[in-house]
C-alpha positions as CSV (number, residue, x, y, z in Angstrom):
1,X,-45.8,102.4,-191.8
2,X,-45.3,100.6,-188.7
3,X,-47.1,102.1,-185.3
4,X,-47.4,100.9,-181.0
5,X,-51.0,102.1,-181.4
6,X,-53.6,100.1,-180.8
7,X,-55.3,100.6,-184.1
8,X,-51.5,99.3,-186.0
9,X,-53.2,96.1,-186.4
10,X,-55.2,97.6,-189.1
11,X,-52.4,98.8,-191.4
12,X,-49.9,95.7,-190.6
13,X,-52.8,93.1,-191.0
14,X,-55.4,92.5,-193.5
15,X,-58.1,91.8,-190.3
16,X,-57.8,93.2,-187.2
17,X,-56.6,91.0,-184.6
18,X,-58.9,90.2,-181.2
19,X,-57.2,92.7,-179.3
20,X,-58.5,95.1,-181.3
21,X,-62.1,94.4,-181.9
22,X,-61.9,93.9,-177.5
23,X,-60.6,97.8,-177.8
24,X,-63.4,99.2,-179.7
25,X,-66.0,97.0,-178.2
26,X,-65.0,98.4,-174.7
27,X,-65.4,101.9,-176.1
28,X,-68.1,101.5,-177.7
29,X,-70.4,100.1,-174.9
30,X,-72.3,102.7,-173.1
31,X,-71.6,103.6,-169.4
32,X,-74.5,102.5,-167.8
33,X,-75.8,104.2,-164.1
34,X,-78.8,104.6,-162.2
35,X,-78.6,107.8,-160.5
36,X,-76.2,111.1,-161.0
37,X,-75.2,113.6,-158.6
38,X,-74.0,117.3,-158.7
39,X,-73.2,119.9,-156.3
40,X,-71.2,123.3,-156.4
41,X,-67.7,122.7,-156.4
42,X,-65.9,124.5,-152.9
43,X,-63.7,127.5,-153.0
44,X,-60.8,125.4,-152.2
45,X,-61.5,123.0,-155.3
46,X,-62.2,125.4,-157.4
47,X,-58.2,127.3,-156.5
48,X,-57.2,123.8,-157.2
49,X,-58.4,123.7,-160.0
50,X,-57.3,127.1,-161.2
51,X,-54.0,128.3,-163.1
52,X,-54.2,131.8,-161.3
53,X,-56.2,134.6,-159.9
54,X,-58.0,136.8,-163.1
55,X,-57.7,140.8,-161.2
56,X,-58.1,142.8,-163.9
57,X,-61.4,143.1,-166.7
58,X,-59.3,143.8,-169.5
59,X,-58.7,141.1,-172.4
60,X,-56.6,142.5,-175.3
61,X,-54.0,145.0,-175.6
62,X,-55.3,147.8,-178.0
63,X,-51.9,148.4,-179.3
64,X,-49.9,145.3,-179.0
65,X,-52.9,143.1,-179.4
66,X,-51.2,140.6,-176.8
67,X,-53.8,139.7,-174.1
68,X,-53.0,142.4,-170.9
69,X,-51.5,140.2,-168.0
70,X,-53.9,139.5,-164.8
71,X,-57.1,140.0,-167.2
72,X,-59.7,137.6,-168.7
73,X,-56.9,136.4,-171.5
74,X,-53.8,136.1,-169.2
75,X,-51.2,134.2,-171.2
76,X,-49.6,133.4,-167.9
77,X,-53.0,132.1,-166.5
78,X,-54.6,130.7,-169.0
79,X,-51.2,129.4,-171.4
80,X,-49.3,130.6,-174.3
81,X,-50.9,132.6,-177.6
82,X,-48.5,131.0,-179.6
83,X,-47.2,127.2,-179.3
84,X,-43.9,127.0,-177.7
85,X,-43.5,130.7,-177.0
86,X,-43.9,132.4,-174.1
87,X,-45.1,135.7,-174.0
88,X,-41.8,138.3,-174.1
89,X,-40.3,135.7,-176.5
90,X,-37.6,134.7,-174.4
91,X,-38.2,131.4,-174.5
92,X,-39.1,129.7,-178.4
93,X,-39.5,126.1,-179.5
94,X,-40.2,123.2,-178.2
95,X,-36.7,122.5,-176.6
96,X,-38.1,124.8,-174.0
97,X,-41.3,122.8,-173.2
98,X,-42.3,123.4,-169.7
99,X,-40.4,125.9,-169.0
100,X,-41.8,129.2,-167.2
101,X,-40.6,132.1,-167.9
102,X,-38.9,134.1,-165.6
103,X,-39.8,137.3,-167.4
104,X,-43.3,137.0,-168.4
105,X,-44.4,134.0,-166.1
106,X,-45.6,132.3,-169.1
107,X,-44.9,128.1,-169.2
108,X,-43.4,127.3,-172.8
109,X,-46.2,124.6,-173.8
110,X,-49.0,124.3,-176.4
111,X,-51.3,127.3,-177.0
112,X,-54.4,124.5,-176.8
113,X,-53.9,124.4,-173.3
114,X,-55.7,127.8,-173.4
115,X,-59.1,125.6,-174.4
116,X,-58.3,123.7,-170.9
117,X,-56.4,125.8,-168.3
118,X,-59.3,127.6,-165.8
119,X,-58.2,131.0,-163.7
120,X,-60.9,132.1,-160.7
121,X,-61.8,135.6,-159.4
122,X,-61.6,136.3,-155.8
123,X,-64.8,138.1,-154.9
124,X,-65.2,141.2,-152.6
125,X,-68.1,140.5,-151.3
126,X,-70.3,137.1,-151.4
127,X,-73.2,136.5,-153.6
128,X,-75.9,134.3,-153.6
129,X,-76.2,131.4,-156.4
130,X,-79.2,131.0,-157.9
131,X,-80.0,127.4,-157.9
132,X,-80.2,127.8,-153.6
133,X,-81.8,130.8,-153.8
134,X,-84.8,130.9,-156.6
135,X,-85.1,127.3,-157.1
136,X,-88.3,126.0,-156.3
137,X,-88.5,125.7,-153.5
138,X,-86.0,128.1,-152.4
139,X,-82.9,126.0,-149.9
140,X,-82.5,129.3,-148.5
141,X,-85.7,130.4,-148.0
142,X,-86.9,127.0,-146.4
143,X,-83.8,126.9,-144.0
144,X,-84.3,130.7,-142.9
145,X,-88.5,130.2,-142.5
146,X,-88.2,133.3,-145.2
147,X,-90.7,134.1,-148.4
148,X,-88.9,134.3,-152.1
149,X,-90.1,138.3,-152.0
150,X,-88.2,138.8,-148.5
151,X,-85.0,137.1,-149.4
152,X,-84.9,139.5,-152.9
153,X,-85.4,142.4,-150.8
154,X,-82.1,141.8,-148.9
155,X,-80.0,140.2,-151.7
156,X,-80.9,143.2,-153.4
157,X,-79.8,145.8,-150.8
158,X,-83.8,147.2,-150.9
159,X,-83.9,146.6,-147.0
160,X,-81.9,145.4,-144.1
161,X,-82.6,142.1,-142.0
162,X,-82.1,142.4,-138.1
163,X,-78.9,140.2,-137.4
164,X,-78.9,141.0,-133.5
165,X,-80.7,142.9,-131.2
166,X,-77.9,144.6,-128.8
167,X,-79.9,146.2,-126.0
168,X,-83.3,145.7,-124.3
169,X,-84.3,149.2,-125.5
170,X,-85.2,147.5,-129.0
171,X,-86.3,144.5,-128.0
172,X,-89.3,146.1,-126.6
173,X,-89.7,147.9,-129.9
174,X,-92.9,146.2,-131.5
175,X,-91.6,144.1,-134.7
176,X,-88.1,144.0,-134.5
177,X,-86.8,141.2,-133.3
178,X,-83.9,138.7,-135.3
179,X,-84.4,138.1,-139.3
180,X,-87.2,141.1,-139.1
181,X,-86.8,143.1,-142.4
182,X,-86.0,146.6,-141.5
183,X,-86.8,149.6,-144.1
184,X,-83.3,151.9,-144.6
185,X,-85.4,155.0,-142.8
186,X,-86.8,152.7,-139.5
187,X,-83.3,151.9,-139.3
188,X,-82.0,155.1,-139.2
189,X,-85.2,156.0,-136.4
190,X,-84.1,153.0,-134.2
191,X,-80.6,154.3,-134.4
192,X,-81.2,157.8,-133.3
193,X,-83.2,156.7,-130.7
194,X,-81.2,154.2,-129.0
195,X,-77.8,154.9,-130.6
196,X,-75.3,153.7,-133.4
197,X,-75.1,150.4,-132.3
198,X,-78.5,149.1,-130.7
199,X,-79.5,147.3,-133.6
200,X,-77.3,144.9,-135.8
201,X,-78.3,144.6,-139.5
202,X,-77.0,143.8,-142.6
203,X,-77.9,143.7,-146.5
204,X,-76.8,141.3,-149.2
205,X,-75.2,137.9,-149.2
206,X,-73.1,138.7,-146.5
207,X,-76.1,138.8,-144.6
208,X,-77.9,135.5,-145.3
209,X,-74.3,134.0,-145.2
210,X,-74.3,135.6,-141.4
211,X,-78.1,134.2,-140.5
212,X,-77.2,130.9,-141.9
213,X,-73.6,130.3,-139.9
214,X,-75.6,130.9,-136.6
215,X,-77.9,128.2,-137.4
216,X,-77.7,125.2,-135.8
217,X,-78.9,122.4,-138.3
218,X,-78.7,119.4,-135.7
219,X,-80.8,121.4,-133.3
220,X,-83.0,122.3,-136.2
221,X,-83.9,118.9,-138.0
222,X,-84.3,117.4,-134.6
223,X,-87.2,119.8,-133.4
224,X,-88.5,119.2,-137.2
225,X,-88.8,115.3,-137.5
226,X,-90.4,115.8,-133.5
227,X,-93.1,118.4,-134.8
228,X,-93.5,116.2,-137.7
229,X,-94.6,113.1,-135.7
230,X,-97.6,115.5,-134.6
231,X,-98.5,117.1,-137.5
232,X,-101.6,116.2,-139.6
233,X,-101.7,118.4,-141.9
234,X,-100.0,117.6,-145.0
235,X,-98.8,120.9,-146.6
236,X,-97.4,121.5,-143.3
237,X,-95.6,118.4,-143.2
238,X,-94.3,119.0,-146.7
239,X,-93.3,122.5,-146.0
């Protein structure tokens, strides 16, 4: 049988032609590099990237075993169950390729797309990841001038962080001041004494997201590489 692939040569000829051996040669050689880089993809890749929004936990229908739509096995997200079906059943065979459904949203492809297609979940609230916040050593830690403990303490909602202090009345309270960590009771104190809104704190991701926008990290690495210059002491200069 006669084929346009590039591997016909093999069944039309008794030795591959040149062409072919330059084929496999390029595919075989290794990809060579000296250095690699990764970084978290952005929100507005990762929609890019995505097929549709996942809002519900649920996977499979208990009594149609279909998977539920909007959940972790949407068929309108994610692709098809069945290849060249769509969901309702509307739309069958492969006539209909890439065709959405105007019932079930489903497109009227391959069900292997389902190995492929990504969906994304729009949080509620932020969280940290990992790699910035308990790596050694910690990105956020180092830009906030805060200790692995203290940053647990607020991304687990054990105690607040002083965003802003409102009015002079707390300011001359000894200790608090901006990125102080404030137990839930002192807070409470502070708030009976100088009312709702003297004090500005937060818990969480939200808040180390809020302490990090109001950096500025031109002003900052200048004022480093200058204290740097005068700095003899070498853990200093590493930290």
């Amino acid at each position: 049988m006669l084929t346009d692939r590039p591997f016909g040569s093999l069944i039309r000829e008794d030795k591959p032609t040149k062409d072919l051996w330059g084929i496999l040669d390029r595919h075989a050689k290794p990809i060579t590099f000296d250095a690699i880089r990764i970084k978290l993809a952005s929100p507005e890749k990762i929609r890019g990237w995505s097929h549709g929004e996942v809002k519900k936990p649920e996977t499979i229908n208990y009594r149609t075993f279909k998977p539920e739509r909007d959940g972790l096995f949407c068929a309108r997200i994610f692709g098809p169950t069945k290849d060249y079906e769509c969901a309702c059943g509307k739309y069958k065979r492969m006539k209909f390729a890439g065709v959405v459904c105007d019932k079930c949203g489903v497109e009227v492809t391959r069900a292997r797309v389902r190995r492929e297609r990504m969906g994304h979940i729009e949080l509620a609230s932020p969280v940290s990841h990992v790699w910035f916040f308990k790596g050694l050593p910690s990105r956020i830690g180092q830009l906030l001038d805060m200790s692995l403990r203290e940053l647990e303490k607020i991304l687990y909602f054990e105690e607040y962080v002083v965003l802003e202090s409102t009015i002079e009345a707390v300011a001359k309270v000894p200790g608090v001041k901006k990125k102080d960590l404030v137990s839930v009771d002192k807070v409470r104190k502070l708030q009976e004494e100088h009312g709702a809104n003297a004090l500005k704190v937060g818990m969480g991701a939200e808040a180390i997201r809020e302490l990090l926008r109001d950096m500025d990290l031109d002003s900052l690495a200048r004022d480093l590489r200058a204290q740097m210059l005068g700095e003899t002491s070498v853990q200093k200069r590493k930290k």
